[in-house]
C-alpha positions in Angstrom: 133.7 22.0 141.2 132.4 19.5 138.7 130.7 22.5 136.0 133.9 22.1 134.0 133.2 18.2 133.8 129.7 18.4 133.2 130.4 20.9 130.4 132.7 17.9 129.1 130.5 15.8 129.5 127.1 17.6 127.7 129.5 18.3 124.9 130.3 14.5 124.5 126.9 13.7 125.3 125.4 15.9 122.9 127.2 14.7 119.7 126.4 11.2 120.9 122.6 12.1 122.0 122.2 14.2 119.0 123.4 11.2 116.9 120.9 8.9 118.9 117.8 11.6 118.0 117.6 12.4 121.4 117.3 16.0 123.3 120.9 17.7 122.8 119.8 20.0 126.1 120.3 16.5 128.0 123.5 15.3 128.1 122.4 12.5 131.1 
């Protein structure tokens, strides 16, 4: 119901954690 979102979501998050230095795997 909410994979879609959370895919979203860890693709946002990963650019941003990835740009942070931390785990791209960890969107949260």
């Amino acid at each position: 119901a909410g994979r879609r979102l959370w895919e979203r979501l860890q693709r946002q998050g990963r650019h941003h954690r990835l740009e942070r230095g931390d785990r791209p795997e960890r969107p949260e």
